[in-house]
SERO-4910 file (N, C-alpha, C, O; in steps of 0.05 Angstrom, whole numbers):
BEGIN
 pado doro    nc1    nc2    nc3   cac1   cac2   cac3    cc1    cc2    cc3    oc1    oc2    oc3
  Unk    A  -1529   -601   1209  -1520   -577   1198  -1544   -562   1187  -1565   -571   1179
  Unk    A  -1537   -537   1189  -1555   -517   1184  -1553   -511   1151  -1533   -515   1138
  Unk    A  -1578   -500   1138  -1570   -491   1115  -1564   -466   1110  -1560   -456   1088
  Unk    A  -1562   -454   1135  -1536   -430   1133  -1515   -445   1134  -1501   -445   1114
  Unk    A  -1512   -455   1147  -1480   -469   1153  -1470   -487   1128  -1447   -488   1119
  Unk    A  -1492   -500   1119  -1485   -503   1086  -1480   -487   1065  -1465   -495   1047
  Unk    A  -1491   -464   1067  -1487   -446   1057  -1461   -435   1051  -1448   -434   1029
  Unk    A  -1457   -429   1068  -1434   -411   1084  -1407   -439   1073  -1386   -430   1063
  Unk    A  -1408   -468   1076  -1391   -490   1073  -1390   -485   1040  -1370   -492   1027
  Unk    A  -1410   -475   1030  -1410   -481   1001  -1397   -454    991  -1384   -456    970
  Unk    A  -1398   -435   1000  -1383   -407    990  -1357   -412    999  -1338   -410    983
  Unk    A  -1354   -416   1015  -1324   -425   1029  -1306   -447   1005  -1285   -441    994
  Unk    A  -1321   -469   1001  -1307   -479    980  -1309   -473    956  -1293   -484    941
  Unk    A  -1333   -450    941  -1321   -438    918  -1308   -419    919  -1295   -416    898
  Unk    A  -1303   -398    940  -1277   -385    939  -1247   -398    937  -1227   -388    928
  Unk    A  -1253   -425    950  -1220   -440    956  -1216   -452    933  -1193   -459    927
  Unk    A  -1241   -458    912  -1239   -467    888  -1231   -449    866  -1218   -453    845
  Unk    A  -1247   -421    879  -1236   -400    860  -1206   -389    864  -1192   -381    845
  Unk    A  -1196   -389    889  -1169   -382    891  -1148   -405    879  -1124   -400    874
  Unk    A  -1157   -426    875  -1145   -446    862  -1140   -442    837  -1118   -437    829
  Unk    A  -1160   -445    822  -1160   -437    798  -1140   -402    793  -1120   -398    778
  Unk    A  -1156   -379    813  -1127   -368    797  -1102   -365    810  -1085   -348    804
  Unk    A  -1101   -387    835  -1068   -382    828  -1066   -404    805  -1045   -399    793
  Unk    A  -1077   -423    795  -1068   -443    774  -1060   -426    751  -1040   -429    738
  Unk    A  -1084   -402    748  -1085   -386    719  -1068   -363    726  -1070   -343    713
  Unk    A  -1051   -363    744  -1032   -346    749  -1008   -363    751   -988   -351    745
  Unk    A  -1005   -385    758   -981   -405    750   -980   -409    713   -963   -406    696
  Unk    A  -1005   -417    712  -1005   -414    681   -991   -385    671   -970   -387    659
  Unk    A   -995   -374    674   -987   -352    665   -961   -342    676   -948   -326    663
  Unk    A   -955   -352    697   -927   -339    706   -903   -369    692   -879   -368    690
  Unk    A   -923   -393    685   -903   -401    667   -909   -395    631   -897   -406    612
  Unk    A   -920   -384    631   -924   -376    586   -910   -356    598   -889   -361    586
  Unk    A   -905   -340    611   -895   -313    615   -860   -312    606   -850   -294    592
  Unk    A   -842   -341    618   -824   -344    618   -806   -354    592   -783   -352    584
  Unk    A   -830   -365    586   -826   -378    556   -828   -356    535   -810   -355    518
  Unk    A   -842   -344    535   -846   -314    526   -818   -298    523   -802   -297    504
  Unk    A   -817   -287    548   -796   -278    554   -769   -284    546   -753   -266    539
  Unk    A   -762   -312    546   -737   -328    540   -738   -323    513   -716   -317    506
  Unk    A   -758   -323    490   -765   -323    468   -752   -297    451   -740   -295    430
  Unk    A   -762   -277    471   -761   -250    462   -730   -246    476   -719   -227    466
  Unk    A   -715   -257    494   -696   -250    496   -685   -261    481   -666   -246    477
  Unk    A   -682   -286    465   -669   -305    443   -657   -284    431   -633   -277    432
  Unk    A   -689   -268    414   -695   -251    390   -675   -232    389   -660   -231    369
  Unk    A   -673   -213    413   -656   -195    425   -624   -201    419   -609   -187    405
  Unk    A   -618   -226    433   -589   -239    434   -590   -241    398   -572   -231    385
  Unk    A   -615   -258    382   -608   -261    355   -599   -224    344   -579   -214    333
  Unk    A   -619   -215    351   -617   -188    334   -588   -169    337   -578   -155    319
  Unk    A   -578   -175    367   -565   -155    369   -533   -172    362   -511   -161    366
  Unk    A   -534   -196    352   -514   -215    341   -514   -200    303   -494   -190    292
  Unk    A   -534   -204    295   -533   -195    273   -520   -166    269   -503   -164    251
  Unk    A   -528   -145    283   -512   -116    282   -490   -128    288   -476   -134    269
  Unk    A   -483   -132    308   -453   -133    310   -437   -144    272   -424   -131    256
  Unk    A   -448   -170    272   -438   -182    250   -431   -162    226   -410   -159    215
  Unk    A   -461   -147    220   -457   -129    203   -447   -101    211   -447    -82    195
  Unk    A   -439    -99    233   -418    -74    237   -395    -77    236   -380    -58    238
  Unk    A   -385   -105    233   -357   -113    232   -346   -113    203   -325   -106    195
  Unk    A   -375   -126    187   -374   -133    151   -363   -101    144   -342    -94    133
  Unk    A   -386    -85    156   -381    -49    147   -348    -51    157   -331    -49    139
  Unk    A   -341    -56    184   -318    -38    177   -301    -51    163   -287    -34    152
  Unk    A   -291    -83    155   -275    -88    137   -284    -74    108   -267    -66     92
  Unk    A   -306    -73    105   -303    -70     68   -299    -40     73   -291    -29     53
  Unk    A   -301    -22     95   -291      9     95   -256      2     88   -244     11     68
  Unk    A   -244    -15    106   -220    -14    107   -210    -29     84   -187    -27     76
  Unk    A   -227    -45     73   -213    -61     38   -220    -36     34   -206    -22     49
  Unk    A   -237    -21     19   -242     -3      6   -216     16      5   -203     21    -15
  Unk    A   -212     24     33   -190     49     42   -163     37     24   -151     50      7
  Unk    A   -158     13     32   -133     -8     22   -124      0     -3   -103     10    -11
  Unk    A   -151    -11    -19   -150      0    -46   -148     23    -56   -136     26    -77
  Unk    A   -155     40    -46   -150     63    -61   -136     72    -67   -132     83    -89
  Unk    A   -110     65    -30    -90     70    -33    -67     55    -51    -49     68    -62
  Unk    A    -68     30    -51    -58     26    -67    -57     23    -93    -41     11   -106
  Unk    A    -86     45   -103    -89     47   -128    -72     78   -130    -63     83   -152
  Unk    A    -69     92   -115    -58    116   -109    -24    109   -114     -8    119   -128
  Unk    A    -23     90    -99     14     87   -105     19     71   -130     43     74   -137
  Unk    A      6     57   -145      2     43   -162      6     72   -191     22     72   -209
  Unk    A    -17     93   -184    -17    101   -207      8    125   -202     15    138   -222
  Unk    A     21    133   -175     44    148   -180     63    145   -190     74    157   -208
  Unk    A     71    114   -171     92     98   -188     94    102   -216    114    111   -226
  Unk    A     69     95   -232     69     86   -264     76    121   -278     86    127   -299
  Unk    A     66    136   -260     70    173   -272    100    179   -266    112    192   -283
  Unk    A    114    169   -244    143    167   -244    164    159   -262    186    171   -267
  Unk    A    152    133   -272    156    116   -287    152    112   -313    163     97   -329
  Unk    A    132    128   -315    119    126   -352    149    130   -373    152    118   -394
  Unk    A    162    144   -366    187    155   -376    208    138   -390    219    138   -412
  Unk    A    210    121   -367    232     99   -367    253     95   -394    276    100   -400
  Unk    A    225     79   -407    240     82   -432    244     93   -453    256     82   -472
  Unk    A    234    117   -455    235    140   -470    264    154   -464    278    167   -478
  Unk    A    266    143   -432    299    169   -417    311    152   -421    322    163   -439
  Unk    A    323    126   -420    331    108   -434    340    102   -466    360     87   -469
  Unk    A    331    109   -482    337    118   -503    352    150   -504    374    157   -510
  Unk    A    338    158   -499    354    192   -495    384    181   -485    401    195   -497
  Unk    A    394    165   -471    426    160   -465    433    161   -480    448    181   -481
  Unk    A    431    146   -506    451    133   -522    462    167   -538    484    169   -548
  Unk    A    435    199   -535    442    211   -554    462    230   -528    479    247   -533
  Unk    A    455    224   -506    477    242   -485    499    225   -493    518    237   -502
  Unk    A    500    205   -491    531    185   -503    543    201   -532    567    207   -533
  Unk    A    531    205   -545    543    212   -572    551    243   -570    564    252   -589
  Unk    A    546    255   -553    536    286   -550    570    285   -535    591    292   -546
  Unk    A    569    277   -514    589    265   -504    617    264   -521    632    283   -519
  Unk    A    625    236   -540    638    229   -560    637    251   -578    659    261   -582
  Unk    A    623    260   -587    634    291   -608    635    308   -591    637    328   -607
  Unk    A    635    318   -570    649    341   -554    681    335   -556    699    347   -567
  Unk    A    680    310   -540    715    303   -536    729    300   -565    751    308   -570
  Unk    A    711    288   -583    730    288   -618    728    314   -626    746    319   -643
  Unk    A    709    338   -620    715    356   -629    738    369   -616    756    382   -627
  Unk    A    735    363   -591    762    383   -577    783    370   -584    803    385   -587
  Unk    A    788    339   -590    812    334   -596    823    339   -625    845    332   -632
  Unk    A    806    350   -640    816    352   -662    817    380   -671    825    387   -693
  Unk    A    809    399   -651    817    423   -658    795    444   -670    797    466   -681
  Unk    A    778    430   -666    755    451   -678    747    474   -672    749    481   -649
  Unk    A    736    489   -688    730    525   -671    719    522   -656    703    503   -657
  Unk    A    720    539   -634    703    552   -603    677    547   -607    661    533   -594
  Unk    A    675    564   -632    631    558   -626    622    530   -639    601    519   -632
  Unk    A    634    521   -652    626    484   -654    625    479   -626    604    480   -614
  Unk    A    648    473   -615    648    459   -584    628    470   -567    617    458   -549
  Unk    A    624    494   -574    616    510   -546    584    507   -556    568    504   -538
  Unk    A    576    507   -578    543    495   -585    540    460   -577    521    449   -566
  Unk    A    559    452   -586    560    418   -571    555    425   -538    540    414   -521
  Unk    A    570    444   -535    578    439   -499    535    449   -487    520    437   -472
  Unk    A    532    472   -501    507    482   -491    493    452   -503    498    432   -489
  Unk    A    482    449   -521    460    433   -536    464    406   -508    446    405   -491
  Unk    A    486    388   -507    489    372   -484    485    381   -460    477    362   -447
  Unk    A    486    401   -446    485    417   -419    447    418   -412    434    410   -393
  Unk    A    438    432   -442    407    430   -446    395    396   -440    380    390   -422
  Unk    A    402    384   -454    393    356   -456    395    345   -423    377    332   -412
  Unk    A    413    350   -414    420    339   -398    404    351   -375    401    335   -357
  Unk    A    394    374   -371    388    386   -360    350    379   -353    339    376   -331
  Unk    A    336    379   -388    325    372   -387    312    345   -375    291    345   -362
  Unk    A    328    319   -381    324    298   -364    332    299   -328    326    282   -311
  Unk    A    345    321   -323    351    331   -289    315    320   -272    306    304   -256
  Unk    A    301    353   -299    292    363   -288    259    339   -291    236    342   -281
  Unk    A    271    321   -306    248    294   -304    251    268   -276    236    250   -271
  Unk    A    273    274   -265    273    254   -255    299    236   -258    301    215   -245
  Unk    A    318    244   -277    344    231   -284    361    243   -278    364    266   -288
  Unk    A    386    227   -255    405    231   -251    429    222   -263    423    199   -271
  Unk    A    453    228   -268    475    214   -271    479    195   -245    469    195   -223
  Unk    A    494    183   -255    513    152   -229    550    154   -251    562    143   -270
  Unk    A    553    169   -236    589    178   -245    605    167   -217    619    183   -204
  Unk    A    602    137   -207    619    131   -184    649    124   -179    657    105   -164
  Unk    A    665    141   -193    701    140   -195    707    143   -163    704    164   -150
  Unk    A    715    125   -155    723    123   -129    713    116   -108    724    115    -85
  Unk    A    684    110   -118    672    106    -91    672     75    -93    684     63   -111
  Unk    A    653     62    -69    648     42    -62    633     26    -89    616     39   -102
  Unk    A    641     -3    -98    619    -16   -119    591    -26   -104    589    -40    -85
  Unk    A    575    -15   -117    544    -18   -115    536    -33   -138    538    -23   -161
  Unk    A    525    -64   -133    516    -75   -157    491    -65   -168    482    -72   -190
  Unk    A    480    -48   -153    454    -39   -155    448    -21   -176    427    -13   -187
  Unk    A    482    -13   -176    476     19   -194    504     20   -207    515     41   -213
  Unk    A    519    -10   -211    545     -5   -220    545    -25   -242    522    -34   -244
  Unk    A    562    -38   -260    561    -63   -274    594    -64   -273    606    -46   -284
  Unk    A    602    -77   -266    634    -88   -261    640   -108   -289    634   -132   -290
  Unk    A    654    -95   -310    664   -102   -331    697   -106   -343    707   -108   -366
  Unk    A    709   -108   -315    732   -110   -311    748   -106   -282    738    -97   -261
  Unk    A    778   -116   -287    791   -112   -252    814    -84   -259    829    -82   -278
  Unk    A    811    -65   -238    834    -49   -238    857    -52   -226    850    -56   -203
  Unk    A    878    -53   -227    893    -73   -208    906    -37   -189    921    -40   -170
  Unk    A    901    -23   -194    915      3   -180    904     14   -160    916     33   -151
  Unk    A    885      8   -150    852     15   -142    846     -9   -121    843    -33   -125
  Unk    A    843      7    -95    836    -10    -68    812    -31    -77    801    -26    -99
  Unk    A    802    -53    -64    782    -74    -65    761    -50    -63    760    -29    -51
  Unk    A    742    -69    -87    714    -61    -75    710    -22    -84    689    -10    -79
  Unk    A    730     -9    -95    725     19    -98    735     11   -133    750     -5   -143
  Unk    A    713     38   -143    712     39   -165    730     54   -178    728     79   -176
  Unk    A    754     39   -196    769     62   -204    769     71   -239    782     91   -246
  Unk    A    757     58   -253    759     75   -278    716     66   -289    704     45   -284
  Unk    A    702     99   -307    682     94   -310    689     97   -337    703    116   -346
  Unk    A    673     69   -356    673     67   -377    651     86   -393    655    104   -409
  Unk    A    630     76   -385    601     91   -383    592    102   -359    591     89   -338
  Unk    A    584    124   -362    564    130   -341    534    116   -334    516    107   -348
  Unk    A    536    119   -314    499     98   -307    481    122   -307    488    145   -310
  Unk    A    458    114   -304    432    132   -301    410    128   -277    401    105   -281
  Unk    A    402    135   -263    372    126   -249    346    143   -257    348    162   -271
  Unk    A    327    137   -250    300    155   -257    289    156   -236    270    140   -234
  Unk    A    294    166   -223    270    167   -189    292    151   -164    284    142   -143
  Unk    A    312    152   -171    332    130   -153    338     97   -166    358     83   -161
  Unk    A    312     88   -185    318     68   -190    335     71   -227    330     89   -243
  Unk    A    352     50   -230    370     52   -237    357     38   -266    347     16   -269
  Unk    A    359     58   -283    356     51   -318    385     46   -335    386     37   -358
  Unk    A    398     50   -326    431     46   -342    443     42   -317    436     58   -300
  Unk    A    462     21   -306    479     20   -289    507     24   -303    512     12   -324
  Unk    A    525     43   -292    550     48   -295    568     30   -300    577     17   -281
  Unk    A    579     26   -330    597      6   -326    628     11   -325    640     26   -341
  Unk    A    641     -6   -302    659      9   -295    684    -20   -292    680    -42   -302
  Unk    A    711    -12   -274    726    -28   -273    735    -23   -242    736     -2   -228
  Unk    A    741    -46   -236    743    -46   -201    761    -58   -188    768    -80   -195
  Unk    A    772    -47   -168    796    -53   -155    793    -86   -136    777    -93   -119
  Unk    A    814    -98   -147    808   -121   -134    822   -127   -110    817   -147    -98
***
């Protein structure tokens, strides 16, 4: 052999040595590349796990939040409906009496303007609790409702279940019932 031809044998094998090496340093690298990659996609899958998580936290505590309000909203109507109760509650006993001296006055004969200042002064009173929220429950004849009636006796003249004589009148405040009507009922 020639020492061109050596030559030439010896460039030949450091190119094949150099193409070796970089495909090695290109295997190297096309494997850190992957590991890399897998790494940063982890990160990705971690990161975009966390938003979710915390877009879900946001919208429950939006919707506790909403929850509450509202039911701090019906909470404090109710109690403004209601503040009354027993203040209109007491007020019966003086429509009860207002009541009782109208009828003893008429039955005993008293002048026109006595009765007829009883009749206004009660009409007022009565009027005024209307316009709060209190109704009468005057149910002569109708159906018994335990809800809004109190059955304190049997009528024997008077179909089942219908109300035939009212002892007291009942009251409600908003529909619900502060005095129930006590009455006597057909058995």
């Amino acid at each position: 052999m020639s020492n061109q031809e050596t030559a030439d044998n010896v460039e030949a094998t450091i190119e094949e040595n150099n193409a070796e090496v970089t495909v090695e340093d290109n295997e190297e690298k096309t494997n850190a590349e992957p590991s890399e990659v897998e790494q940063l996609q982890a990160k990705i899958n971690e990161l975009e796990s966390t938003v979710k998580q915390a877009k879900e936290g946001l919208a429950r505590a939006n919707a506790d939040s909403y929850n509450a309000q509202k039911r701090m909203e019906q909470e404090t109507s109710k109690a403004k409906k209601f503040a009354l109760q027993k203040f209109a509650k007491e007020l019966l006993d003086v429509v009860d009496n207002f009541e009782r001296a109208i009828a003893s006055a008429e039955q005993s004969g008293a002048e026109g303007a006595v009765v007829e200042g009883l009749h206004l002064t009660h009409k007022s009173l009565v009027s005024v609790l209307t316009k709060n929220g209190v109704e009468v429950v005057n149910p002569l004849n109708e159906k018994f409702n335990p809800d809004y009636h109190e059955a304190v006796g049997i009528c024997p003249d008077v179909e089942h279940d219908i109300v035939g004589v009212v002892l007291q009148k009942g009251y409600t405040l908003h529909g619900r019932s502060i005095r129930p009507a006590m009455v006597q009922v057909g058995a």
